[in-house]
C-alpha positions in Angstrom: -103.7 124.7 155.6 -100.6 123.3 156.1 -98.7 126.2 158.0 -101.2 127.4 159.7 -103.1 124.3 160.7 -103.5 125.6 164.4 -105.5 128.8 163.3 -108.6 127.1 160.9 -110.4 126.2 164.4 -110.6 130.1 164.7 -111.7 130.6 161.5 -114.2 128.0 161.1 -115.7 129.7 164.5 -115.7 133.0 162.6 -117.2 132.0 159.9 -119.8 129.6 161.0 -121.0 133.0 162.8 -121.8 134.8 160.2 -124.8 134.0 157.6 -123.2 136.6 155.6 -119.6 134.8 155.1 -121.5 131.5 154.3 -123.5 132.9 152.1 -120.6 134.6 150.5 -118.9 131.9 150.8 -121.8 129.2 148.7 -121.9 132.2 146.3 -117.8 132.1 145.3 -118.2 128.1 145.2 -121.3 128.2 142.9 -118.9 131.3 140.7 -116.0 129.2 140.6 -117.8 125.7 139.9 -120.3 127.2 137.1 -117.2 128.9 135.4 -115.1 125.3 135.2 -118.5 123.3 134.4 -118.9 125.5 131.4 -115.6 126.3 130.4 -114.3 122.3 131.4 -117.0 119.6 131.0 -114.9 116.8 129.7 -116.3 112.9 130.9 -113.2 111.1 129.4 -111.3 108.0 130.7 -108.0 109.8 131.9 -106.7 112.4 134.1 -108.7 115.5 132.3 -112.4 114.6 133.9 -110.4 115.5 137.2 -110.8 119.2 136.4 -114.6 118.7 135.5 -114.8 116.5 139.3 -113.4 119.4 140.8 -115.7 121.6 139.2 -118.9 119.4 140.4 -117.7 119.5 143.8 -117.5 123.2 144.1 -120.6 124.0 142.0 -122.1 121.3 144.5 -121.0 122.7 148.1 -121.9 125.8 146.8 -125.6 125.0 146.4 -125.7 123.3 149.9 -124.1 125.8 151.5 -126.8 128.1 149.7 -129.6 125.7 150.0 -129.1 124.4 154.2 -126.9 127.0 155.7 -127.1 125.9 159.3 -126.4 122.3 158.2 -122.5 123.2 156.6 -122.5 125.3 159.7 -123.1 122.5 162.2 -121.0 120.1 160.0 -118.4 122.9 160.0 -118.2 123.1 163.7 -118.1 119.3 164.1 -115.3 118.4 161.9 -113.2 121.9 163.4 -111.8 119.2 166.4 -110.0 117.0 163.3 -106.7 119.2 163.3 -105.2 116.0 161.4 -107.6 117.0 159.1 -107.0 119.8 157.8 -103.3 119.1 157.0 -104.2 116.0 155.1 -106.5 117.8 153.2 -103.7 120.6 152.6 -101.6 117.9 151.5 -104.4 116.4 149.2 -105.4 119.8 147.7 -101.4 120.2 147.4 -100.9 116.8 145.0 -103.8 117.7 143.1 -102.5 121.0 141.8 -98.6 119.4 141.0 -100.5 116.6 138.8 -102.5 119.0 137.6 -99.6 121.7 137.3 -97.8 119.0 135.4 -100.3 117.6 132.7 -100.9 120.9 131.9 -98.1 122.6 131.8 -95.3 119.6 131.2 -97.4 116.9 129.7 
């Protein structure tokens, strides 16, 4: 996301073309947030119940992306104009995994 910034446009428009990659797409984000929710379900005070947020959110997206297709598609497309976007987001994502990288590895 942070590289190649200029190319997500293009792949948003692929993907928000194919039911298939959507539906692929809710399916690996229902997979990946099921398998943290169960393995990671911790509602403490401090940084761990980041993991089990994370979790949420994709188990979450997943079902809506499952649930109202065309909607993610539409909201897709509308937020593809946001280039600014997609690097803060990188960047995000980026400080996430070093805290998390950290606690668990250093802390």
């Amino acid at each position: 996301m942070l590289v190649n910034h200029k190319k997500i446009p293009k792949m948003i428009d692929e993907i928000t073309k194919s039911y298939a990659l959507m539906f692929m797409g809710g399916l690996f984000g229902i997979l990946v947030g099921t398998a943290i929710v169960l393995a990671h379900n911790a509602w403490e005070a401090n940084w761990v119940v980041l993991i089990t947020l994370i979790g949420w959110g994709f188990l979450l997206k997943g079902v809506f992306v499952m649930i109202l297709p065309d909607y993610m598609m539409e909201l897709a497309k509308s937020l593809k104009k946001y280039e600014n976007l997609y690097v803060i987001g990188g960047c995000c994502w980026m400080l996430i995994g070093l805290f998390l990288g950290y606690f668990g590895f250093f802390a």
